[in-house]
N, C-alpha and C positions, 0 to 999 in steps of 0.2 A: 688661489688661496682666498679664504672667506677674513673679511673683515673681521678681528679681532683686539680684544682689550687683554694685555698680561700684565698681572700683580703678585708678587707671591711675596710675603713679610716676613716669612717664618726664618727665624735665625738657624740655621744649621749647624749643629756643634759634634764635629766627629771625632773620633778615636780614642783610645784606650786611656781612662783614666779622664775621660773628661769628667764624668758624675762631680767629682770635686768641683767644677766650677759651679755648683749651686749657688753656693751664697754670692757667685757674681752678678747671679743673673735674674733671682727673684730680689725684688723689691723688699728694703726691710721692712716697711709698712704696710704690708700686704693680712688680712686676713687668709690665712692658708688651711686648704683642706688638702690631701694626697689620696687618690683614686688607685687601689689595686685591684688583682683580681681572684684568686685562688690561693695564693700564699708560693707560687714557684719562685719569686721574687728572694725568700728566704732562704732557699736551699740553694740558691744561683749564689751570694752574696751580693744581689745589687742592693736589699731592702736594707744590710748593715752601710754599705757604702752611700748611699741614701741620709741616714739618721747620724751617721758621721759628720757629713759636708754641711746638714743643717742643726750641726748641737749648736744648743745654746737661742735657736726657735723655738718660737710658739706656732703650733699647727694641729691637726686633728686627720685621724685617719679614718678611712671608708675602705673594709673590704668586701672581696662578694661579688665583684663584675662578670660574670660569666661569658664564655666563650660564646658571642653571637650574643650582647647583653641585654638583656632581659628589660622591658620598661619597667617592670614592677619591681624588681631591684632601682635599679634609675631613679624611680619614684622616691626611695628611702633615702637616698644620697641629696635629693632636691631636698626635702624634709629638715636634712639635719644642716645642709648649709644653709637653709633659711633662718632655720634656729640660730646658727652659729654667726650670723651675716658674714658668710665667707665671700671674697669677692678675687681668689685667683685660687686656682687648682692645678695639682702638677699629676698626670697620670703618670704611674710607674706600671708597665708589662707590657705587657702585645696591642693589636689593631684595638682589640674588642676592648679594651678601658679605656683605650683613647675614646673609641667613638662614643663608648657610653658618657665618657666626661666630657666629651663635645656635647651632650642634652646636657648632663646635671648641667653644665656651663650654661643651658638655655633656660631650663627648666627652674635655675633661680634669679632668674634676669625678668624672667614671664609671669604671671599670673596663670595662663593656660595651664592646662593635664600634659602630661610629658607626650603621652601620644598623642594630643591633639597637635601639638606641634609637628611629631614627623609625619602624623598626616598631610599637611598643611605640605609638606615639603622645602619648606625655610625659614630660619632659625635668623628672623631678623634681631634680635636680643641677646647678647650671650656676656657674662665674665668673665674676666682674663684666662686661660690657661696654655699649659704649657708640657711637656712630655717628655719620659725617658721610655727609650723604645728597647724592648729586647725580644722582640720578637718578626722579623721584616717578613713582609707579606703586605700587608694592607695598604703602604703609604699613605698613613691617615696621620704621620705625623709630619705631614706637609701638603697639607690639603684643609677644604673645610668642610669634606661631609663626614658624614657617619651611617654606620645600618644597625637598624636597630628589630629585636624581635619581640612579640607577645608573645607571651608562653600559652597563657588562656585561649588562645583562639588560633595559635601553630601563626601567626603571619609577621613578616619580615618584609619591612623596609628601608630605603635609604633617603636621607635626607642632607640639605645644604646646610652652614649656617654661615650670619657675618664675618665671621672671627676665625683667622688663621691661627695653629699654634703660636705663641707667642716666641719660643723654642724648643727645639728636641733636641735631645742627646742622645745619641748613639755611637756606643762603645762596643764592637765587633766582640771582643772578647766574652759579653754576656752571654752571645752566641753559643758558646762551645757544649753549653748544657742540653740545647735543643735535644727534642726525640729524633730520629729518622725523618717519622712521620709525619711531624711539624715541621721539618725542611723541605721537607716532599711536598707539602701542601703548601707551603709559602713562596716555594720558585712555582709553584701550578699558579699560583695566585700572581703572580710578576710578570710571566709570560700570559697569561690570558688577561689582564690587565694592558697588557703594550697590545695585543692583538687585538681587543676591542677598539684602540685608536686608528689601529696601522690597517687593518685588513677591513677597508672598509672603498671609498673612491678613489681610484689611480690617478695620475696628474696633479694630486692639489699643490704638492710639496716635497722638494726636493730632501731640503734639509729635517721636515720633520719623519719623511720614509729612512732618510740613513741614521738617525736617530734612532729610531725603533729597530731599525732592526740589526744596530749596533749593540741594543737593549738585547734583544731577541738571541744573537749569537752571542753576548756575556753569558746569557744564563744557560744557553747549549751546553757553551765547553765549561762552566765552573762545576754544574750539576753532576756528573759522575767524579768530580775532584772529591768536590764536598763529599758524597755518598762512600769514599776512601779516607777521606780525614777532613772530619767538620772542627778539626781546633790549628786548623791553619790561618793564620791572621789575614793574609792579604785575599785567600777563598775568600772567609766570612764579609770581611772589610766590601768586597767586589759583593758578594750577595744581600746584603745591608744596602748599601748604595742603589744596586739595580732596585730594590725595592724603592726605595724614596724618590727615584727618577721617572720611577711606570708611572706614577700617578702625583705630581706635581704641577701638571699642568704642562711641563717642556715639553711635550711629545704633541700636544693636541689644538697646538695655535694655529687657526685658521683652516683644521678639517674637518671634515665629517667623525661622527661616532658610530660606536652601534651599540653596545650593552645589553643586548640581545639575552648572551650566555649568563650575565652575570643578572638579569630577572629571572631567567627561570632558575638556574644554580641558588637563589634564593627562597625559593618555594623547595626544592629539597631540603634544602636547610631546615626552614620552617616546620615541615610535615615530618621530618624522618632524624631532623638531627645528624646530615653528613656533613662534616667539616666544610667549611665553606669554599677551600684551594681544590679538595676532594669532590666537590659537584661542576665544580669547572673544569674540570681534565673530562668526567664523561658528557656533559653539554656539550665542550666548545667544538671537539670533532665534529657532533650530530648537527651542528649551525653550518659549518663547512658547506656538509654535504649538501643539503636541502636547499643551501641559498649559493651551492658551486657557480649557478648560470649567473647571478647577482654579482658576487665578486672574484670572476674570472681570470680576468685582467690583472688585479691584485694579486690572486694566488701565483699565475704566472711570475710574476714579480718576485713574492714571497720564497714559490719554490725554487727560483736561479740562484738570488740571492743569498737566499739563507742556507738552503738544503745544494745548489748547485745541482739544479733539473734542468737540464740542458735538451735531454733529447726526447722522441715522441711527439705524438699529435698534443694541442691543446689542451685536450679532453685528458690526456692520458698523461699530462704533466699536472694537471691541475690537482687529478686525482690521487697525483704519485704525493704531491704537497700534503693534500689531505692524511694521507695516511702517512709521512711523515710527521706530523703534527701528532698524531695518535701514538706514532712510537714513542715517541718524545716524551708526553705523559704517563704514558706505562712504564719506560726506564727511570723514571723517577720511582717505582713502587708502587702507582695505583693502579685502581681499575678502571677503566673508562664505557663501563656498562651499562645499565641500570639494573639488566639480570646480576650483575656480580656482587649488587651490594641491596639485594632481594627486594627490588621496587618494581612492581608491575603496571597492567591495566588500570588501577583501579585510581593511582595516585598520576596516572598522564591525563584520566579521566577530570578529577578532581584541578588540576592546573589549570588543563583546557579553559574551564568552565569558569575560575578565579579572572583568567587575563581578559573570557568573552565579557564578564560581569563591569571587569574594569574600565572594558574601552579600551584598551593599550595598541598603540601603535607603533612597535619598534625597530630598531634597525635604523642604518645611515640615512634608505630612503622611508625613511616610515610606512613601511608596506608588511612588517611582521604583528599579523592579527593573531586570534588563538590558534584557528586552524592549522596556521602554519607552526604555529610552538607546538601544535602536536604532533606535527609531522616528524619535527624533530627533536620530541622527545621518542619518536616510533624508531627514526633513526640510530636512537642510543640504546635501544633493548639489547 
């Protein structure tokens, strides 16, 4: 196990009916702004449960965060809490408000351009904020980055910054409204999320491999529960949770990474607009494959454990795992193609060419160059 530093601040406030504890938790002397996204918040009732718990506040709202949030939305929210001197933000909805209020939170701390900042890739500056989550997927409301998109020029990335949520609330219940489709993509996004930490060097850690893929079999067996009735509390409650443990940082003390799937699963994003849990079910097969000799050892591991692959040669367990893994995201509802959701040549061409421009070197041993991101975007045709 590699030498590591763990901190995590973020108060975690769970179960039904917590939103009421607002007024315990924001500061009365606070300058407050509130971060939404689309308005789904209204027809859920978390936006009336919200304006309930803080009558009798002074605050200002910001909507308009779009799914994958836009800088140039961002930009307008830095604008008016500079106007406003706001100096704590509470997002209300999914990953994509948190993360965008993870910048406004930098972008009014900074003099910088909001993308010069995710350029930069850390958000040394930030004001306080804090989160109600109703949508798990992301774990970004226990964590400190964000990903953030230009719409002008299709590009999407993710950045760190100082400042943990200060709290998030998550209340299972808000759950029940999800689409299908937003469930589908948010356990793609939970399980590919643990698999970027877990499937990467064998040996390092005991207790961070049965971690993961205590993570990994949660979200096996709740996923066809949930997909029978997503307004079962202790489902959602288990699915909520798995989300805020993928990426908290408990999974990933003292191993290796790889992030592999979730840089190129970005550049779909960017180019074409596929839901972001949606570009990770057809990537992360095609990583499997391509880097099988790389983490062999692992898959072995993965496929006993998880899947209970017992028999066959190496080769022919390794690959049984693989395609296990791809069933996995197809019984969720997607497609794991890139023919199935009409991306061809043209835009494996166009990636290539972004990650050779970039210099990127990824993967746990830093040995994934472009060449090989094309291989396995050839992989996912």
């Amino acid at each position: 196990m590699k030498n590591f530093i763990f901190q995590n601040p973020t108060k975690l406030v769970f179960g039904k009916g917590q939103i009421a504890k607002l007024p315990e938790l924001i500061p009365d002397n606070v300058r407050l702004m509130i971060t939404f996204g689309g308005g789904s918040v209204k027809r859920n009732g978390v936006y009336d449960q919200v304006k309930e718990a803080l009558k009798g506040r002074e605050y200002i709202e910001f909507w308009g965060i779009e799914p994958n949030p836009h800088v140039e939305t961002l930009r307008k929210a830095i604008d008016e809490g500079k106007r406003n001197q706001i100096d704590f933000l509470l997002a209300v909805g999914g990953g994509s408000v948190l993360d965008g209020t993870k910048l406004i939170a930098a972008g009014i701390a900074d003099e910088r351009d909001a993308w010069e900042i995710v350029l930069s890739g850390y958000a040394d500056k930030q004001i306080r904020f804090a989160s109600i989550m109703t949508v798990p997927a992301t774990g970004s409301e226990m964590n400190q980055g964000g990903v953030i998109s230009r719409a002008e020029t299709n590009e999407k990335y993710g950045f760190g910054g100082k400042n943990y949520p200060e709290f998030s609330i998550l209340d299972p219940e808000v759950t029940y409204s999800l689409s299908d489709y937003q469930i589908a993509c948010g356990l793609s996004d939970i399980y590919t999320h643990v698999m970027e930490q877990y499937m990467t060097t064998p040996g390092q850690s005991r207790i961070m491999d049965r971690w993961a893929e205590g993570l990994l079999l949660t979200v096996i067996e709740i996923a066809p529960q949930i997909k029978n009735d997503h307004t079962n509390y202790d489902l959602m409650a288990d699915y909520m949770l798995s989300a805020t443990l993928a990426l908290n940082d408990f999974i990933r003390m003292g191993v290796t990474e790889d992030w592999t799937t979730h840089q190129i699963g970005h550049e779909l994003t960017a180019l074409h607009g596929i839901t972001h849990g949606h570009s990770l079910a057809i990537v992360m097969p095609g990583t499997l494959r391509v880097l099988k000799e790389q983490k062999k050892a692992k898959l072995l591991q993965y496929g006993e454990r998880v899947f209970g692959i017992t028999e066959g040669s190496e080769n022919e367990r390794a690959d049984k795992a693989i395609e296990k893994t791809e069933d996995f995201y197809r019984s969720l509802g997607l497609s794991t193609r890139l023919s199935e959701v009409n991306i061809g040549d043209d835009t494996i061409k166009i990636i290539e060419e972004r990650f050779s421009k970039r210099g990127y070197f990824l993967g746990e041993n830093h040995n994934v160059n472009s060449k090989i991101i094309r291989q396995i975007l050839e992989s996912c045709k």
